[in-house]
N, C-alpha and C positions, 0 to 999 in steps of 0.2 A: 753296479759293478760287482761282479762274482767273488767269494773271498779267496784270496790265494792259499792256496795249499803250502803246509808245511813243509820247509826241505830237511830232512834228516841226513845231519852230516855225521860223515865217523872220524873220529878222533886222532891225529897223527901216530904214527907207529911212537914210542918211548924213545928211540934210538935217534929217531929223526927230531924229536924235540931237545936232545941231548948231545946231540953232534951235528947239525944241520942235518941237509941234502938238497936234494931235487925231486920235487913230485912228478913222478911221468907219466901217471895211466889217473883217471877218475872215470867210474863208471857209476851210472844213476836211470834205476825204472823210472822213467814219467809216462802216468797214462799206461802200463803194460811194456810202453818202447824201450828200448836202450838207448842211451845215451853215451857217446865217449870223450873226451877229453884226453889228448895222449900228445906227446911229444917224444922223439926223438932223440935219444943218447946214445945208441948202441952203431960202431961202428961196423959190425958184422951183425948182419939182419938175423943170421943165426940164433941169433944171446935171443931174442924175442921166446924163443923157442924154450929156452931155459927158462926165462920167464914165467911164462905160462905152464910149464911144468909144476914151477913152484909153487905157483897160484894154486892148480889145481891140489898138490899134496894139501896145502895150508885146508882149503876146502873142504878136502877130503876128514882133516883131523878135527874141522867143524862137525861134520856129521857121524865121528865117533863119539865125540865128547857129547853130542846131543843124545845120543845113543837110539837114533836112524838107523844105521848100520856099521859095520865093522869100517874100518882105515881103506881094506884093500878092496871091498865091496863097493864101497863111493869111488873112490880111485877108478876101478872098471866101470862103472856108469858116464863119470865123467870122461875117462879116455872112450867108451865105445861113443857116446854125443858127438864128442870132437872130432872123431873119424866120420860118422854121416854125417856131421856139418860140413866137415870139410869135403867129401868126395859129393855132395847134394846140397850146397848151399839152400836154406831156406828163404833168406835175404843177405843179399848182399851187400847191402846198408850202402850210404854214402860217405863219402871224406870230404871236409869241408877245410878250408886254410881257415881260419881264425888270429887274427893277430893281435895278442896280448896289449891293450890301450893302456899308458902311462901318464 
C-alpha cells in the first residue's frame, strides 16, 4: 500500500480561535488539482464578491512582504487572472453536495 502523503493544514486565523466563528471556504492542491470545500452564508451572492476581493488584497500583501513584488503589482496579476478566468474559463470544475456526517 502506498504511503499517504502529508496534509499540511493552516492554522485558524487568532480571531476565530478567540471569538469563535464559522469556516466557509477551505482550499487545498492535491496532485496539482484544487480542491474546495465552501459553504454558504451570504445572503446576497454579491458579499462572495467582497470576499474574494479581500482574499486577493491579503494575497497580494503575501507577495510584498515576500518581496516578489510590490502590493499593487500582485493586486494587477491577480485581478488581470481573474478577468481571463472569468471571461475564458480554464475549467469549470465541479460542485458536489457533501453532507457533513455526525
Amino acid at each position: 500500500m502506498p504511503e499517504r502523503k502529508k496534509f499540511d493544514v493552516l492554522d485558524p486565523p487568532p480571531g476565530a480561535l478567540q471569538s469563535g466563528g464559522t469556516e466557509i471556504f477551505r482550499a487545498v492542491i492535491v496532485d496539482g488539482e484544487l480542491h474546495v470545500s465552501i459553504r454558504n452564508v451570504f445572503d446576497d451572492a454579491g458579499t462572495w464578491g467582497i470576499l474574494l476581493m479581500d482574499i486577493a488584497r491579503h494575497a497580494a500583501r503575501i507577495y510584498e512582504r515576500e518581496g516578489e513584488m510590490t502590493f499593487a503589482q500582485a493586486l494587477k496579476r491577480i485581478d488581470d487572472l481573474y478577468a481571463a478566468e472569468r471571461d475564458r474559463p480554464t475549467d469549470m470544475g465541479e460542485t458536489h453536495d457533501h453532507k457533513k456526517h455526525q
